[in-house]
N, C-alpha and C positions, 0 to 999 in steps of 0.2 A: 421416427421413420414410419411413413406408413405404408399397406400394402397396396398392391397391384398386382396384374400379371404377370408370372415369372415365364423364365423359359418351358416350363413342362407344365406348367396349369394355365387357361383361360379363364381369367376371371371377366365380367359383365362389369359393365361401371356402376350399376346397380351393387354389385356381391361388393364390389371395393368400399363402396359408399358405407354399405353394412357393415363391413370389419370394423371399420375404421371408426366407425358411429359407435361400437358396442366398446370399441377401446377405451376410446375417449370417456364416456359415459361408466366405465369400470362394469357393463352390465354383461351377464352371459348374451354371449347370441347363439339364439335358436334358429338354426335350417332345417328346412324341412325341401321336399319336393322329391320328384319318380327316384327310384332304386337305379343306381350308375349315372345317376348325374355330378358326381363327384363333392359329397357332404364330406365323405368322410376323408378324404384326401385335404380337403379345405385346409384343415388342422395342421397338416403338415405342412401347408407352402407356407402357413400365416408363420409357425415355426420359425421354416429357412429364410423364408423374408425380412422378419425383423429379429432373426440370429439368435433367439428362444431355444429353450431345449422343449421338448416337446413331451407331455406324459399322457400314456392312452388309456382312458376305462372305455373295456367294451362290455357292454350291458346285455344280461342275457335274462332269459323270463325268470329264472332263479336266482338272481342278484339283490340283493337288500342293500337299500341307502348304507345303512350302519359298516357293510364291507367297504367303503368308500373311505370312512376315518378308518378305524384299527379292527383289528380278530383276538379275541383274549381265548388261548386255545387251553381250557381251565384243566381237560382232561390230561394234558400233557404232562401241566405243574402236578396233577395229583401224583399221577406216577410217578415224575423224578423224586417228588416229596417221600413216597412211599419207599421207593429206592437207597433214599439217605443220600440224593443228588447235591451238593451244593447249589447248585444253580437255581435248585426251587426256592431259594429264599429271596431271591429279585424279581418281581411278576415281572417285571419291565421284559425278563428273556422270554417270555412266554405271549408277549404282544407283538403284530403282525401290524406295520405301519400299510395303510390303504390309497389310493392315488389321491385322497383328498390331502391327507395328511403330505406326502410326498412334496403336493404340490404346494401347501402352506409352508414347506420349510425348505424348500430348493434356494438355490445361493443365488441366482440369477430367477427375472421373473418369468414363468415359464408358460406354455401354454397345455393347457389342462382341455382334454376333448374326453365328451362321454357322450359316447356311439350309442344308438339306436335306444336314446333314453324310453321310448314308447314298446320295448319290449317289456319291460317288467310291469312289478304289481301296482296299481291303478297310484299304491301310494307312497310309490318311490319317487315322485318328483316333490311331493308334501315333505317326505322326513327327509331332504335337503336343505326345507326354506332356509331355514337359522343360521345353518353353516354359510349357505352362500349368502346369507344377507349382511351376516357380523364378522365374517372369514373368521372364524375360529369354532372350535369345539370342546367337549373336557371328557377327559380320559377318567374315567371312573377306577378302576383300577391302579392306577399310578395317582390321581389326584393333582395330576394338572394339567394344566389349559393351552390347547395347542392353537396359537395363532398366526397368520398370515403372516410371512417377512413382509412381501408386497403380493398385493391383489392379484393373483394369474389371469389371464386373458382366458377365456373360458368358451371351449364353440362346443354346443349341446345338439346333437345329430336325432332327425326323427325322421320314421317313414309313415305316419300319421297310419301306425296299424292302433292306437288307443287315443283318445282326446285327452288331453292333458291338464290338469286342474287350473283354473282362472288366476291364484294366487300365485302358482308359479309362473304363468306368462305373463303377469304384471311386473316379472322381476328381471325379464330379457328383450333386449330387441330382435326381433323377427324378420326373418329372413328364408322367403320362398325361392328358389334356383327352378323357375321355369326351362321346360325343355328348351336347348339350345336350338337357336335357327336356324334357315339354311347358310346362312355367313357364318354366324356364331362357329357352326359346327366344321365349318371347312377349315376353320382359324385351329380348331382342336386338330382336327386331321393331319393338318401340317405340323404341329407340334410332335405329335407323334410319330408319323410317319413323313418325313420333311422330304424325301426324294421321292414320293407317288406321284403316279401318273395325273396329269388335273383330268383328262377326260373319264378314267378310272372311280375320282373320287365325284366329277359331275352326275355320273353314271350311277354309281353307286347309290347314292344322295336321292335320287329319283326314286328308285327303288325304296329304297328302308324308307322315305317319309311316307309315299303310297303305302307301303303295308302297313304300316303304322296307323293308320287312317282305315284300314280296315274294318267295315263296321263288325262288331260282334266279337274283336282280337278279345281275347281274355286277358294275355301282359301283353301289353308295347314292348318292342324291343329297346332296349336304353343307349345311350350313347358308347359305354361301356361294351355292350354287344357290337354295337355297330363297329368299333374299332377291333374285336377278333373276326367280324366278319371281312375286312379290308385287306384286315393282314392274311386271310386266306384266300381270299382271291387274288391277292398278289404274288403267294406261294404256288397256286395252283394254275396260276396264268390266264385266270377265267377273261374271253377274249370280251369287247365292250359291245357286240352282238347281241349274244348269252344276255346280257345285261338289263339292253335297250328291248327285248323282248314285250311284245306287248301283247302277245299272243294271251288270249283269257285262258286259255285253252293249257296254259303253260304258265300257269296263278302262282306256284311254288320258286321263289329263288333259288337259285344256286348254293351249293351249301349252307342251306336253309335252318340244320341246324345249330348256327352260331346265334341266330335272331328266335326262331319259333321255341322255346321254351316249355311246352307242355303240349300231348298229344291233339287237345281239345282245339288248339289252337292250327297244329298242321292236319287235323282232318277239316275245318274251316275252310282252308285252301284247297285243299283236296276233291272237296266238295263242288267248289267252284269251276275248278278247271273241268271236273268229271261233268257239271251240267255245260258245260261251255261248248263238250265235245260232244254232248248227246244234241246241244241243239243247234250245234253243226253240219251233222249228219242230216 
């Protein structure tokens, strides 16, 4: 089976091309591209798509490769040891299976996502290679080798805050999710929001790409944004006036803060409009 657009995700024939390539090929595929353009959702549709259970590591700057196989928590076994526990005499109770492990022994082949692999340390994608290259590892403690039923589907998420070593991108295909377009993105809009006004999201759509194009924005707003800003102007019944607005003078959208994200960014506008109206005067 392979994937496609489902009813709650837009995928590009491009992103299809890529699942499908990294399937086939048994290789991790790496996405990358802007923050809310849906990397990490990917995961999920590829999941319900081809009826996979779905296991998530989310990667944090304090995450080690090594929590991905198992946790041997040694303090634990001293104490029950010291206690006269029974149980200290099977390390096995005292080992924490990791979503690599999980996903080398799931009964069905599953899909294994590790989010935002470029937050940790420079050499957590290095102390993967072997695992992900031979799908198995060995338990030192227990003494034996834990390998792959079958090879999981593997989609590895980044937002390119670290460059990521050569040998680990020789081991996935590659896959950038450029900002959706103006079709692209009205195809998302209807998913979402499927009874919106079309003049509403025509309106809209003018707007966020224009600010978006702001020279100097610090973030772009992401797609993600754009869609709480829709469903508040849908709440708030902002009329397509407000919208069409093209006054300089009036630089700031309407509930502006669903899109502008950091101060720096709405005194930019702020700015704007303020010179707009001095050289009005």
């Amino acid at each position: 089976m392979a994937f496609q657009s489902t009813d709650t995700y837009v995928a590009t024939d491009d992103l299809n091309v890529a699942v499908n390539a990294a399937v086939t090929l048994e290789r991790p595929l790496l996405v990358k591209g802007e923050p809310g353009t849906g990397k990490t959702v990917l995961a999920k549709e590829v999941a319900d798509s081809l009826g996979a259970p779905l296991i998530e590591w989310h990667v944090k700057s304090t995450t080690k490769a090594a929590q991905g196989l198992y946790e041997y928590d040694a303090v634990a076994r001293l104490r029950d040891s010291q206690l006269g526990e029974e149980r200290a005499t099977d390390v096995g109770n005292y080992i924490k299976r990791g979503k690599l492990w999980e996903a080398f022994t799931a009964e069905k082949r599953p899909v294994l996502l590790i989010d935002e692999i470029d937050k940790a340390d420079i050499e957590f994608p290095n102390d993967l290679l072997q695992e992900l290259d031979r799908m198995e590892f060995y338990v030192y403690e227990t003494g034996e080798t834990v390998k792959a039923k079958e090879r999981p589907i593997i989609i590895i998420t980044s937002n390119n805050e670290k460059e990521l070593p050569d040998a680990f991108l020789r081991r996935c295909f590659f896959h950038y999710i450029q900002f959706p377009d103006d079709e692209t993105m009205k195809n998302i809009v209807s998913v979402h929001y499927p009874d919106i006004k079309e003049g509403l999201v025509r309106e809209a759509l003018t707007r966020f790409y224009a600010l978006r194009e702001a020279p100097g924005l610090k973030k772009k707003p992401s797609t993600s944004e754009l869609l709480d800003w829709l469903k508040l102007l849908m709440v708030e019944d902002v009329d397509l006036a407000t919208l069409r607005e093209k006054d300089p003078r009036k630089a700031i959208p309407p509930l502006h803060g669903a899109l502008l994200k950091n101060e720096q960014d709405v005194h930019l506008f702020e700015r704007l409009a303020f010179l707009a109206r001095r050289e009005g005067q």
